[in-house]
Every structure is written in C-alpha cells, then in structure tokens.
N, C-alpha and C positions, 0 to 999 in steps of 0.2 A: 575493410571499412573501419575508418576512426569515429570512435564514439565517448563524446567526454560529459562525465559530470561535473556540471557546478555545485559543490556541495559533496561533504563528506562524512555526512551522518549517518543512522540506522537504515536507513531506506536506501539512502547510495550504498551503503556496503550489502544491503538483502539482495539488489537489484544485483553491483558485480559479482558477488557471488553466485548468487542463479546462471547469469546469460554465462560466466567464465566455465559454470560446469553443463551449460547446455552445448549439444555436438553442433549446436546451427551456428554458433558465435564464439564456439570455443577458440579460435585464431585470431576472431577481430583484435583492430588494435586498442585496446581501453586506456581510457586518460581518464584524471581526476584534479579539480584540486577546490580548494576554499578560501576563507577568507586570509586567515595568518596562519592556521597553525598545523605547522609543519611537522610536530609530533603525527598527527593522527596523520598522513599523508604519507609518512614514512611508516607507521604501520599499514596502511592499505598497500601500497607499493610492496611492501618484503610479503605480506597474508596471502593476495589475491595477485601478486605476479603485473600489476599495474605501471602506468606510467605519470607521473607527476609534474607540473609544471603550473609561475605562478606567469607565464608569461600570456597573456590572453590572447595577441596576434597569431602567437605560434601555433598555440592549443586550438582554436577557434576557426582560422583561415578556414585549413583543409579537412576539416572535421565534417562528416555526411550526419552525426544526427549528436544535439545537444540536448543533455537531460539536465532540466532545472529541478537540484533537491536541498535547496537550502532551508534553513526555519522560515516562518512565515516574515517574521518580522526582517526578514533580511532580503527579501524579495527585490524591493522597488531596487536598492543601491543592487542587487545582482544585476537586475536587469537595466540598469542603466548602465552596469560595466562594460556589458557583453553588447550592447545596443550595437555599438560600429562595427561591430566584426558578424553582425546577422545579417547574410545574407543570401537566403534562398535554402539554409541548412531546415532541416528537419526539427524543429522544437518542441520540446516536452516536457511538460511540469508536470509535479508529482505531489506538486503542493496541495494540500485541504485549502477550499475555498478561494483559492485562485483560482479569479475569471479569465478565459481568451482576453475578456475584452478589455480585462486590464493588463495582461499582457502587451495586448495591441497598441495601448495606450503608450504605453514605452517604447515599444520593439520597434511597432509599426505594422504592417502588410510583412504577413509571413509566415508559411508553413506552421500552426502549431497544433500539437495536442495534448489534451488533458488528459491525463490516467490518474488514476486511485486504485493503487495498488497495494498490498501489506506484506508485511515484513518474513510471510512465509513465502515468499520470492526466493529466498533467501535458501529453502530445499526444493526449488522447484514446482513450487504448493500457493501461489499467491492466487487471488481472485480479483480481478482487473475490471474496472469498467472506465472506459477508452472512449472517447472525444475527440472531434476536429473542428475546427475551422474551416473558411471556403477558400483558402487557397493552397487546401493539400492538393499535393498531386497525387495519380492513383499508386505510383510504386512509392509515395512516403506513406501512404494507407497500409499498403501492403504491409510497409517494413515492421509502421510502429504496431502493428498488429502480431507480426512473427516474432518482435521484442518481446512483449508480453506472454504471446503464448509458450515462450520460450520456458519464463517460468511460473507456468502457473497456467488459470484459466482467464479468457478474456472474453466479456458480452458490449458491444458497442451500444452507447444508450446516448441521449441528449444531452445536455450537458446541464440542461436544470434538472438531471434524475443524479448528477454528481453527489451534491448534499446529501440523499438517502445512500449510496453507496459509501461512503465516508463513513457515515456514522454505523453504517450495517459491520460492513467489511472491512475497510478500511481499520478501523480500529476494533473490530471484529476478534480479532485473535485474544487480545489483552482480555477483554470479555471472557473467554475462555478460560487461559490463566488464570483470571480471578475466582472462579469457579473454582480449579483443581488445587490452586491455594486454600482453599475456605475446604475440599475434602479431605487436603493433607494434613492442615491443620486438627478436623474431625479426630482422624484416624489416629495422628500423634497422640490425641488425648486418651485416645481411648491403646495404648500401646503398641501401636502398628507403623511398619514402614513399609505406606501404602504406595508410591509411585509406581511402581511396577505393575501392578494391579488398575490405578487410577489408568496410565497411558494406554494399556490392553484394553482398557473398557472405554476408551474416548476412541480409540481406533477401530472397534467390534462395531459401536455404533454409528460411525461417522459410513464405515462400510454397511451397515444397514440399509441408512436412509439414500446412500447413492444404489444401491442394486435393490431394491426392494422397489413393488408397485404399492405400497401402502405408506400411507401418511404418515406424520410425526405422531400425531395423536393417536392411531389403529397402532403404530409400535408400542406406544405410552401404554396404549390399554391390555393390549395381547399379553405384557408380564407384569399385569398389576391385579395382584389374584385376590378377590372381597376376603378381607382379613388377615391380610398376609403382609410381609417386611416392606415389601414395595408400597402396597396402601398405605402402611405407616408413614414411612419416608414422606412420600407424596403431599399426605395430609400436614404435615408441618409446611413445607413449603407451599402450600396453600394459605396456611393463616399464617404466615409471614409476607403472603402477599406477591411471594417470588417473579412469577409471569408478568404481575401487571412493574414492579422493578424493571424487570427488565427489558419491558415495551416503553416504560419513559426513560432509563440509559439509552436505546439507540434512537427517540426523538429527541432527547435533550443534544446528543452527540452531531444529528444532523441537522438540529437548530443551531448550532454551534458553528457549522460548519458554512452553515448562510449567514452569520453573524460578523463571521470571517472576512466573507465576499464581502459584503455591505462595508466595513470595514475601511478595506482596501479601497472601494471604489467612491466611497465617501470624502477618504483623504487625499484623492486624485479626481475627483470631481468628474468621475466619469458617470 
C-alpha cells in the first residue's frame, strides 16, 4: 500500500516513524514531501528509509491513503494542490481545527478523516481521536483506524468532540513536559540530576492509573500522609492554584482549537 504525506513536519515524522516501526506497515510503501524544502526531505528519506518526490501526479495518482500534515496556515494552497489528483483516495488530516467541511469545500466529495493524534506516535504511544465523513467506505474505516492503532490508542468520537481532544491530547504531551521541566529545574537548584528519577516516577504513575481500579484522586490520597512531604508538596500547589491552571490550559487550548475552525471557515465562507 502507498501512503504519502503532504507535509514534513513533527507530526509527519511521529506518524512515519510509528507506522515504519509498526509490523502491520512495516513494508508499505511511504512517500513524503512539502512545500520547497528539500533539506528536511532528504533527512526523512536517509532517517526513516522513505521516498520523496515533489511531483504531485506521480506521488498522488496511485497512492490508497493521503495524510494532510502541514501548518495550519498552509492548508487551503495544500489543498488546492492536491484538489485534481483526489480521487476516491483515502484522506486524512491531522491538522488542529481543520473542518471536513472545509476540506470538502476544496477537495469536494471524498473519502475523508479527521485524526488528532500527538507526537508520541512517534513510540508507538499516541492517543488518537479519529473522524469521518459520509463517504468513507467500510475498509477506508477499517484502515484509518489500523493506522492509528498502529501507533498508539484510537477512540472514534464526533467531530465536534475534535476541539476537546486537541486541546487534552493532542497537545497533551507538551503539558507534560512542561511539568518535568519546571521538576528538573526544582531539583537542579536544589543539587540533583533528577531525570532518572523524574522518568521512573512519570512511568510508576502513568502504570498506576492504567492498572488500578481506583481514581486519580484515591491514588492522590492513598500517599498523602496528614503531615507528611507529600501534604507539604501538595499544599503549595494548591495555593498556587495548580488544578484550576491547568483546567483553563486545556480550555484555553480547545477554545484555540475552534478559533482555528472558525477561522478557516470564515475566510472561505463556508
């Protein structure tokens, strides 16, 4: 199976990366390419064993499913490139806040779906939440759904539940990040090189809450002993306000993300 991205960014490389070390796509044939630049093209090609080409005919004809990952703002002119070579293929954006129906608006009638996937696709590890349109067929269901699960987990939801996975998940991970920066930094000050230590205890916990029948909050409580380092800890990020932070980052992130749509579909008047 030929499978090309348009678009050559962090998502295109999390995405070949994953499906090229997953055993169900480990042979397909992957294609890539972008706007000009040929630097990063020729590192995906020599990294991930890929194929390149800026020629759209070639790339596009015989190609069974196209994944659209370019920046947002590069969308409309993508999809007007690829407009005459769409036909009947499999479509798939990955883009935040891109509607079907602004696709449709471009494309036309055609196969597509929405994913929002992150960038820990990339080990295998992403969390996908996967949309169509009404003129998939049941085995482009199937596929873009084996896509995904390929790397990562995938839950099929509506397509107006996109904007809260975007802002959850989607950029989800960086969230994280942010977190083990803000401990490492901690730790620095106080004379420690804590990574080793931070990674095991994001990995202890993340293994909790998947194997445990008890909540976030009964884990929270279970090692937070009246008077003890953890109360301490805790009580700072309380009157810092930490929770309610971080409940307006992922609404601010998925008002973001409908700010997007609206956007798009404002400047094409759909």
């Amino acid at each position: 199976m030929k499978m090309v991205f348009i678009g050559a960014g962090s998502m295109a490389e999390a995405m070949i990366k994953g499906i090229k070390n997953a055993e169900a796509f480990s042979q397909d044939e992957l294609w890539v390419t972008n706007r000009n630049d040929k630097e990063r093209l020729q590192l995906l090609t020599e990294k991930y064993d890929v194929k390149s080409s800026y020629d759209l005919s070639s790339l596009l004809t015989d190609a069974e499913v196209i994944i659209l990952a370019v920046k947002p703002k590069d969308a409309s002119d993508a999809l007007q490139a690829i407009r005459p070579y769409v036909k009947g293929q499999l479509l798939i954006s990955v883009l935040a806040g891109l509607s079907i129906g602004f696709i449709e608006s471009i494309i036309g009638k055609a196969p597509i779906a929405r994913a929002m996937p992150n960038t820990s696709a990339m080990i295998g590890q992403s969390a996908t939440g996967l949309s169509f349109n009404d003129q998939i067929l049941r085995s482009q269901h199937t596929l873009a759904t084996s896509i995904f699960s390929a790397i990562g987990s995938v839950t099929h939801v509506e397509e107006s539940r996109l904007d809260l996975v975007t802002g959850l998940s989607g950029s989800g991970p960086a969230y994280i990040y942010y977190i083990v920066e803000a401990m490492e930094k901690a730790a620095s000050e106080l004379g420690e090189d804590a990574m080793p230590f931070i990674i095991q205890t994001l990995k202890g916990a993340a293994h909790m809450l998947e194997s445990s029948d008890q909540s976030p909050e009964e884990l929270r409580k279970a090692i937070t002993s009246e008077g003890g380092t953890t109360e301490a800890g805790i009580a700072q990020l309380e009157s810092h306000h930490v929770k309610d932070a971080f409940a307006e980052c992922i609404k601010e992130a998925t008002d973001h993300s409908g700010r997007l749509r609206r956007q798009f579909e404002q400047a094409h008047n759909i």
